[in-house]
N, C-alpha and C positions, 0 to 999 in steps of 0.2 A: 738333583735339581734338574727340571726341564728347561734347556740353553739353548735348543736348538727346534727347528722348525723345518722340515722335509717337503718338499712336494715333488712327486715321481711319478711319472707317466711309463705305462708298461705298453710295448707294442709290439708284439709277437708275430715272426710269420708264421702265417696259419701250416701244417703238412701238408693237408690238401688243398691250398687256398677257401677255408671255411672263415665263416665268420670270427672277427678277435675277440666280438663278447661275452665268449665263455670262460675265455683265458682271460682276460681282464676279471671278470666275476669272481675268476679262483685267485689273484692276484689280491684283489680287497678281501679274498675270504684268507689268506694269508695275512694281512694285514691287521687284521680284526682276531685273529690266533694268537698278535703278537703281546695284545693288553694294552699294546701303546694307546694313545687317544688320537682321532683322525678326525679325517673330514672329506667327505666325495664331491669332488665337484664334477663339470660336466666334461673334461680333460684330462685331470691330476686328481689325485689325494695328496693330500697333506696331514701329514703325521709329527708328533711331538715326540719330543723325549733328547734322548743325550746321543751327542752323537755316533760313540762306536755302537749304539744299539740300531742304531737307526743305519749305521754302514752294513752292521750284519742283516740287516731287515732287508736290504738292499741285495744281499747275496743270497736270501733265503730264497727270495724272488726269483730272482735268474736260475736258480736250482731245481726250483718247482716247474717252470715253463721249460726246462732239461729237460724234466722228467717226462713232460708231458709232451714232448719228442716234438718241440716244435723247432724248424732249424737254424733260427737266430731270433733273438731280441735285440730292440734296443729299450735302453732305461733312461731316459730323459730326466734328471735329477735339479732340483735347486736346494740348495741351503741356506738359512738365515740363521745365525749361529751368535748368540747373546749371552756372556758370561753369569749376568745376572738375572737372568731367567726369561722365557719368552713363555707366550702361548698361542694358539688358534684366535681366540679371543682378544688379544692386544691389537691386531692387524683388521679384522673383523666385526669389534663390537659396534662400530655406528651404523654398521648393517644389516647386522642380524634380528 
């Protein structure tokens, strides 16, 4: 069951001081690899699911911005974490 509700902000330093919206674009493309179901906003995504999936989705991240030799991130995370199930839609729907 989906209990939990993520929103992470990924902020990489660039190696050469380059722009972060590449590494942000591979960050959601990581995201979008994982099956979980999200949301982009114009700061965060926000992703569903349970949350050791979502703690390792979190390491997957920082792994990948490793790889991609950038020399620190930081990962700005929130949690909303509901026994009995949450969604994107429960917080959202008079909005959308």
């Amino acid at each position: 069951m989906i209990d939990t509700l993520m929103s992470i902000q990924i902020i990489p330093e660039t190696p050469n001081g380059e722009d972060v919206i590449p590494y942000v674009d591979e960050a959601i493309s990581i995201i979008g690899q994982s099956g979980l179901n999200y949301r982009v906003g114009p700061l965060e995504t926000t992703v569903e699911g349970e949350m050791s999936e979502l703690l390792i989705l979190i390491q997957k991240l920082n792994e990948r911005m490793v790889e991609l030799e950038v020399p620190s991130v930081i990962s700005q995370v929130k949690f909303y974490h509901v026994p009995e199930g949450i969604s994107i839609e429960t917080l959202t729907y008079k909005y959308d």
